[in-house]
TINUGU-885879 format. One record per residue (C-alpha): residue number from 1; chain; x, y, z. Coordinates in pm, 1 decimal, m for minus. Layout:
<sites>
     k   c         c1         c2         c3
   NUM   A          X          Y          Z
...
</sites>
This chain:
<sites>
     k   c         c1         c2         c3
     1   A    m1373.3     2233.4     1274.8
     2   A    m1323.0     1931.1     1053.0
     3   A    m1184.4     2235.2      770.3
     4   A     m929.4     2354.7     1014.5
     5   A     m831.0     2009.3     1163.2
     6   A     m789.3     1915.2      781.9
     7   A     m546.3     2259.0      714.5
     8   A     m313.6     2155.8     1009.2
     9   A     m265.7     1841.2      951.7
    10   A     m144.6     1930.3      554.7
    11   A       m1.2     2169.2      716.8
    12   A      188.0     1954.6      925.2
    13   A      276.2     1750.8      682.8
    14   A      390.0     1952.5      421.3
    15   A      663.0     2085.6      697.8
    16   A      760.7     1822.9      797.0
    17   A      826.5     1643.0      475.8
    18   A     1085.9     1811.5      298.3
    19   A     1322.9     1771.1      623.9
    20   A     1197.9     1388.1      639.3
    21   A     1299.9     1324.0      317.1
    22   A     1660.7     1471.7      359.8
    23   A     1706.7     1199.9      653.3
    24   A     1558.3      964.3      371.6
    25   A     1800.6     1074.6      183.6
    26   A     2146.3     1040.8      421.6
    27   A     1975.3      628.9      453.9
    28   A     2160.3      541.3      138.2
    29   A     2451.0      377.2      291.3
    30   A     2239.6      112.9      479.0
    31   A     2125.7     m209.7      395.6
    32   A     1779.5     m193.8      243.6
    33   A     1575.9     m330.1      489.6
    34   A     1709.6      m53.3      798.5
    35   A     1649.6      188.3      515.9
    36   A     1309.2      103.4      552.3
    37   A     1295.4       54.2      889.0
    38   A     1420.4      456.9      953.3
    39   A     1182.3      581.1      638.9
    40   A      853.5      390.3      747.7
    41   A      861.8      595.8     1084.3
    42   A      754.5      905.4      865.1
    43   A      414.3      688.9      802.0
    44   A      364.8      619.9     1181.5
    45   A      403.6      980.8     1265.3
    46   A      156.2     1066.1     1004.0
    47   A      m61.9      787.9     1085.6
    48   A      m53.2      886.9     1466.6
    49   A     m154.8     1275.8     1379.3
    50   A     m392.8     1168.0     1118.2
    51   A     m581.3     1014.1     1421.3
    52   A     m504.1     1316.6     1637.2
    53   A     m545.5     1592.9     1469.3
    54   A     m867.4     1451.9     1229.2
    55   A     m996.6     1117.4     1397.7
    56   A     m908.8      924.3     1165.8
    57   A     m882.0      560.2     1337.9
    58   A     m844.2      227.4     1256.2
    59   A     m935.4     m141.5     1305.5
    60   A     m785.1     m455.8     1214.8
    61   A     m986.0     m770.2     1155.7
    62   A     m757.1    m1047.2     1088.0
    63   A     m472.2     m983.1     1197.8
    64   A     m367.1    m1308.9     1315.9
    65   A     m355.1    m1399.2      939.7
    66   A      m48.2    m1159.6      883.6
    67   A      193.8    m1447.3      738.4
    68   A      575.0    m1408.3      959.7
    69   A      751.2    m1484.3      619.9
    70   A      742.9    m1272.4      289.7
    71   A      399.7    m1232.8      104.8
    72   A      227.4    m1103.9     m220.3
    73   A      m21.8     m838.2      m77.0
    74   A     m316.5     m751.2     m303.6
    75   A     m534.4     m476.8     m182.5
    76   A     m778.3     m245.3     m292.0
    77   A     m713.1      119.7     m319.1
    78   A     m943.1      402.8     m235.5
    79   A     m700.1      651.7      m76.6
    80   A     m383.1      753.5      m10.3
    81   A     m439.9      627.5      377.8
    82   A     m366.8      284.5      304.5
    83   A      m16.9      329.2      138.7
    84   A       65.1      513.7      494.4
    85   A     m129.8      280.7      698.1
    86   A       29.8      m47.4      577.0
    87   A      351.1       33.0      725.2
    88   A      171.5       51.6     1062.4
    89   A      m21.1     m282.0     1011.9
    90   A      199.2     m465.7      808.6
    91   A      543.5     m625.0      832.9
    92   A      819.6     m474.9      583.6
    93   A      725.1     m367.2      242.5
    94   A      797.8     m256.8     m103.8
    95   A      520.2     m108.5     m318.6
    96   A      469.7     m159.9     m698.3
    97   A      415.4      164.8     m802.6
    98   A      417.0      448.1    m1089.8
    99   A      788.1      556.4    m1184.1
   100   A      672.7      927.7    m1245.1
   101   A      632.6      911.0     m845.7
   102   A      986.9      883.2     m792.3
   103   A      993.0     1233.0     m912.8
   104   A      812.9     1431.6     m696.3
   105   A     1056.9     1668.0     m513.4
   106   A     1113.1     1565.7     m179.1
   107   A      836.4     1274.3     m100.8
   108   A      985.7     1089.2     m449.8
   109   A     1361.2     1147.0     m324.3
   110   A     1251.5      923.4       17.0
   111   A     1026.5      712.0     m139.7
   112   A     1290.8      568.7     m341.3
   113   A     1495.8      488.5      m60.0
   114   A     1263.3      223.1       26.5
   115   A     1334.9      m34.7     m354.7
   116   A     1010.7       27.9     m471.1
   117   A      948.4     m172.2     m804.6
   118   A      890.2      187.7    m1013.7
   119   A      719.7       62.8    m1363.9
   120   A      601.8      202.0    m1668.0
   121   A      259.3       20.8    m1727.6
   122   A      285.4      183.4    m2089.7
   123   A      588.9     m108.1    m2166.8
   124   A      327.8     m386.9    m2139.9
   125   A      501.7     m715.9    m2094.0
   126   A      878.2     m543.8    m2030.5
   127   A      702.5     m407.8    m1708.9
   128   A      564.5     m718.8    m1632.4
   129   A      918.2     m865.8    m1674.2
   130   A     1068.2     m617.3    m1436.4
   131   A      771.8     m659.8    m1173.1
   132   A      858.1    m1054.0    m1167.3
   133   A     1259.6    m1016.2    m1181.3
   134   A     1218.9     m702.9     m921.0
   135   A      979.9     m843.3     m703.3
   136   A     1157.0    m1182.7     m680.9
   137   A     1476.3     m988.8     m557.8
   138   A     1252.4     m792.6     m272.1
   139   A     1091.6    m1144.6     m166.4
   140   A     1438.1    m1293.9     m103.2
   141   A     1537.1     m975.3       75.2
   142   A     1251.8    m1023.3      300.2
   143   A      998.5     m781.3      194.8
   144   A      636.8     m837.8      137.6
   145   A      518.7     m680.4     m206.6
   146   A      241.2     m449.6     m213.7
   147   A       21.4     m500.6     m484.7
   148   A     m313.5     m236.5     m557.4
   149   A     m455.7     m458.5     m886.5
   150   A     m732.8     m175.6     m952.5
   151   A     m419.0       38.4    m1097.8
   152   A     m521.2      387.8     m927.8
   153   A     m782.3      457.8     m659.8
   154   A    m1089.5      407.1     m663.7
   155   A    m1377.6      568.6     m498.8
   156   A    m1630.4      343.0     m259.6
   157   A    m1855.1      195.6     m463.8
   158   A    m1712.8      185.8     m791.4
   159   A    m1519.1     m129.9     m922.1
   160   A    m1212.8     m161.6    m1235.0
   161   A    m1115.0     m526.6    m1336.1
   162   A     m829.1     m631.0    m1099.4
   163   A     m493.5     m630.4    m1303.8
   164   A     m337.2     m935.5    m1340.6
   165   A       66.5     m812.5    m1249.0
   166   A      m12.6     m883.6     m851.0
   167   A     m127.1    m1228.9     m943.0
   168   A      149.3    m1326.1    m1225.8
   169   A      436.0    m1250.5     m965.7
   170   A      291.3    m1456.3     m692.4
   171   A      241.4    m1740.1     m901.8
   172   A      554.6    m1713.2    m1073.1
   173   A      740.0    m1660.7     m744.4
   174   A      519.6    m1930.5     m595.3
   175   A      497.3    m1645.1     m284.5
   176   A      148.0    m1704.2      m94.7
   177   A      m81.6    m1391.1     m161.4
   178   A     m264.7    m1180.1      115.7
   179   A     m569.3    m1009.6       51.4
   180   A     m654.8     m719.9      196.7
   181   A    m1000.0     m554.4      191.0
   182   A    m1042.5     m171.3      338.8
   183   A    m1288.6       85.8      328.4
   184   A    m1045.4      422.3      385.7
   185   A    m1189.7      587.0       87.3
   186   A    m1476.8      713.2      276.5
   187   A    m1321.4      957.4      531.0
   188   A    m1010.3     1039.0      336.3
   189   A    m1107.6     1017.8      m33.0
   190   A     m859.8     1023.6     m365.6
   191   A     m687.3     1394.4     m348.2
   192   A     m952.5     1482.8      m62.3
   193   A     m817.7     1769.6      145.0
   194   A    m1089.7     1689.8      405.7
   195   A    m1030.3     1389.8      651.8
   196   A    m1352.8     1315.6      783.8
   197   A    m1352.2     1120.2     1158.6
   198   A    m1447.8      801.6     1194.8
   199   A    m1305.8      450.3     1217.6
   200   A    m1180.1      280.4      899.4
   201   A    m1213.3      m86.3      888.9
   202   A     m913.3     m309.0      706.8
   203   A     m945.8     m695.7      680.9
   204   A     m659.3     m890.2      646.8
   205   A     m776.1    m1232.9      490.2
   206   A     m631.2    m1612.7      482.8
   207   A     m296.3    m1630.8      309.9
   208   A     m376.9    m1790.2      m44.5
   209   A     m139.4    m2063.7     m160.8
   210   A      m97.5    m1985.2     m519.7
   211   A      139.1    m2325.4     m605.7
   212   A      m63.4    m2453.4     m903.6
   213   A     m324.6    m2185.2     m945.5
   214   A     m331.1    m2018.4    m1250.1
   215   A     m278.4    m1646.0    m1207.8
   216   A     m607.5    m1569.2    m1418.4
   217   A     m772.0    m1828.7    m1161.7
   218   A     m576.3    m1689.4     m876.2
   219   A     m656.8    m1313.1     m971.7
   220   A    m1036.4    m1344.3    m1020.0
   221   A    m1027.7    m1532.6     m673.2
   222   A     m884.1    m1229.0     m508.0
   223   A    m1057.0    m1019.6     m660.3
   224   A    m1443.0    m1196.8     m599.0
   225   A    m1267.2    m1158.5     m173.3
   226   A    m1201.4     m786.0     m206.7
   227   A    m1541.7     m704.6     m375.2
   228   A    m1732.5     m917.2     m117.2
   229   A    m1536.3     m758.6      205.0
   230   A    m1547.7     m472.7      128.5
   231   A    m1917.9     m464.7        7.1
   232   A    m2016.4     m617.2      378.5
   233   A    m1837.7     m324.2      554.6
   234   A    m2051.0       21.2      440.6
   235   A    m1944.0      334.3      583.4
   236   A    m1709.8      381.3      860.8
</sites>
């Protein structure tokens, strides 16, 4: 059952995509922020049959700390649920992401509809240029920057030093940082064509000031918040 649940959902999904993305597409004339606003709906439909069709649920714990003004958001990254699911939970966003993503037929076409801050990681300190320029420019446009610091996902239980670009632009942009702690990687793991059911818990933390904190400082803080949260949850 959860095999066939899993097929029609891809299914699903890979259907309904390609004609998503053309809409995506026909955005372009809009200001940025109702292009996002018409593109982020494709993440609450798949959010709403992820649940439906697999039982994949959710809880929030801290939501009350969701900031009502533009935010650095560092999270860690186990799946690809939470880059869908943060749309749902989370006011408007950009992601920091791969540029090779922006490729993919279709789901890259739409996906750069929404000024994502594309980089290179292999340009070293140009890419850390463009995150800080870039994500300054989505700040003042009233986006919140999404930040994964581990670089890729990784499974439950298994830890990467935090990268220090999600850190560097807050405290170079002064923006307050929100940590985020998850633990999605259990019922819908990296590349996983099964969705297993259950209820995934994310916790939204206190915003962190980051005037006057060093970003190494800043970075290991986050970092020591994500580890322990998410270490305190266990399976969904």
């Amino acid at each position: 059952m959860i095999f066939l649940r899993s097929f029609l959902f891809l299914l699903i999904q890979t259907i309904f995509t390609p004609f998503f993305s053309l809409l995506s597409l026909s955005t372009f004339p809009f200001h940025p922020m109702t292009r996002y606003r018409v593109i982020s709906q494709w993440a609450r439909i798949m959010v709403f049959l992820a649940e439906k069709l697999c039982g994949v649920k959710y809880r929030v714990k801290g939501a009350e700390n969701i900031p009502d003004f533009p935010c650095v958001v560092l999270s860690n990254h186990q799946s690809a649920w939470e880059t869908i699911a943060f749309q749902v939970i989370l006011p408007p966003q950009v992601w920091v992401l791969k540029k090779e993503l922006l490729r993919i037929p279709f789901f890259g076409w739409g996906l750069a509809m929404t000024s994502p801050i594309a980089i290179d990681r292999e340009e070293g300190r140009a890419a850390l240029k463009q995150l800080i320029e870039q994500g300054k420019d989505r700040l003042e446009r009233g986006f919140c920057v999404i930040v994964f610091p581990e670089g890729t996902r990784i499974p439950p239980g298994e830890t990467v030093p935090f990268r220090i670009g999600g850190a560097w632009l807050a405290s170079h942009t002064k923006a307050p940082v929100l940590p985020i702690a998850h633990n999605a990687g259990y019922l819908w793991g990296k590349n996983a064509f099964i969705k297993k059911p259950g209820t995934i818990t994310v916790s939204i933390g206190r915003p962190i000031e980051t005037a006057g904190i060093k970003p190494n400082d800043l970075n290991e803080k986050v970092e020591q918040w994500i580890r322990e949260e998410t270490a305190g949850m266990g399976r969904p």
